[in-house]
C-alpha positions in Angstrom: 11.3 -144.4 -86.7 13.9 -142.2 -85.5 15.3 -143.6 -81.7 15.4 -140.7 -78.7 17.9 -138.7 -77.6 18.9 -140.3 -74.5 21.8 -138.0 -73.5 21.3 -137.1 -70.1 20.7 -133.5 -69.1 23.5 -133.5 -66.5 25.4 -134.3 -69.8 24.2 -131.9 -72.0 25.1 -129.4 -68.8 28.4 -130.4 -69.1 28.6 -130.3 -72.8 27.5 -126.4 -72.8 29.9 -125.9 -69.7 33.0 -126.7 -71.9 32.3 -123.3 -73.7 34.2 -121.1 -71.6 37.2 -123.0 -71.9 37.2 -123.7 -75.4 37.0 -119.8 -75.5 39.4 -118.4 -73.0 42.1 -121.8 -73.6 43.1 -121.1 -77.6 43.7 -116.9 -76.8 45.8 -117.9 -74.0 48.3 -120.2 -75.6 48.8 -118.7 -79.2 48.8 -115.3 -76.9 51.3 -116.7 -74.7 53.6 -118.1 -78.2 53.0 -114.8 -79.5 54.4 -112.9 -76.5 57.3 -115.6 -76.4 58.3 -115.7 -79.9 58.2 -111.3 -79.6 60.5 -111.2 -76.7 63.1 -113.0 -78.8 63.0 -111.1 -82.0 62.1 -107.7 -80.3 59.2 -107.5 -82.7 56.4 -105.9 -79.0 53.4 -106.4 -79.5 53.0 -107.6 -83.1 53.5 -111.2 -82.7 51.0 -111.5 -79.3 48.5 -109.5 -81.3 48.4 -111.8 -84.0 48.7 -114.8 -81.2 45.6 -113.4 -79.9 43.8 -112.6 -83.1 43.6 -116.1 -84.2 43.3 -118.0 -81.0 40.1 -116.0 -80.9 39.6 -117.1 -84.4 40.0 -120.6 -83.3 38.4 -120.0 -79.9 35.1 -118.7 -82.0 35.3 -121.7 -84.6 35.2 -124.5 -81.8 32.3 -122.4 -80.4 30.3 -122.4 -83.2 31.2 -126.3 -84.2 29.9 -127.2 -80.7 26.6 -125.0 -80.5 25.9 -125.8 -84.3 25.8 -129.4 -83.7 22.9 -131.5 -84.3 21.5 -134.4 -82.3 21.6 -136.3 -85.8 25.5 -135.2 -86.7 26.2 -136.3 -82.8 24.7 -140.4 -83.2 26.3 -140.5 -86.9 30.0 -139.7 -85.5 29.6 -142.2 -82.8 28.1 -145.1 -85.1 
């Protein structure tokens, strides 16, 4: 007999609320390294394009790891 989900919904609200930032965070910072690392070696824009290209890689995989996850996958990492 499997045993119930007993994750509150004001938890699962918060859970789902994290989104946004796990979006909007990654893009900022490897944007922001990007834009540092091309005012040093006067290579504008490259470098903050590729910042932002794969902090919304990154911001895309923790989006999909989070909605993806499973009830089940969620009690076997905590046991």
């Amino acid at each position: 007999m499997t045993e119930p989900d007993r994750r509150s919904p004001l938890a699962e609200a918060m859970r789902y609320a994290q989104v946004g930032t796990m979006l909007v965070a990654p893009i900022a910072v490897l944007g922001g390294i990007g834009y540092a690392l091309d005012r040093k070696l006067g290579t504008k824009p490259w470098l903050l394009l590729l910042g932002m290209l794969l902090g919304m890689a990154a911001g895309f995989m923790n989006f999909f790891r989070l909605v993806l996850q499973t009830p089940e996958s969620d009690r076997e990492r905590r046991s």
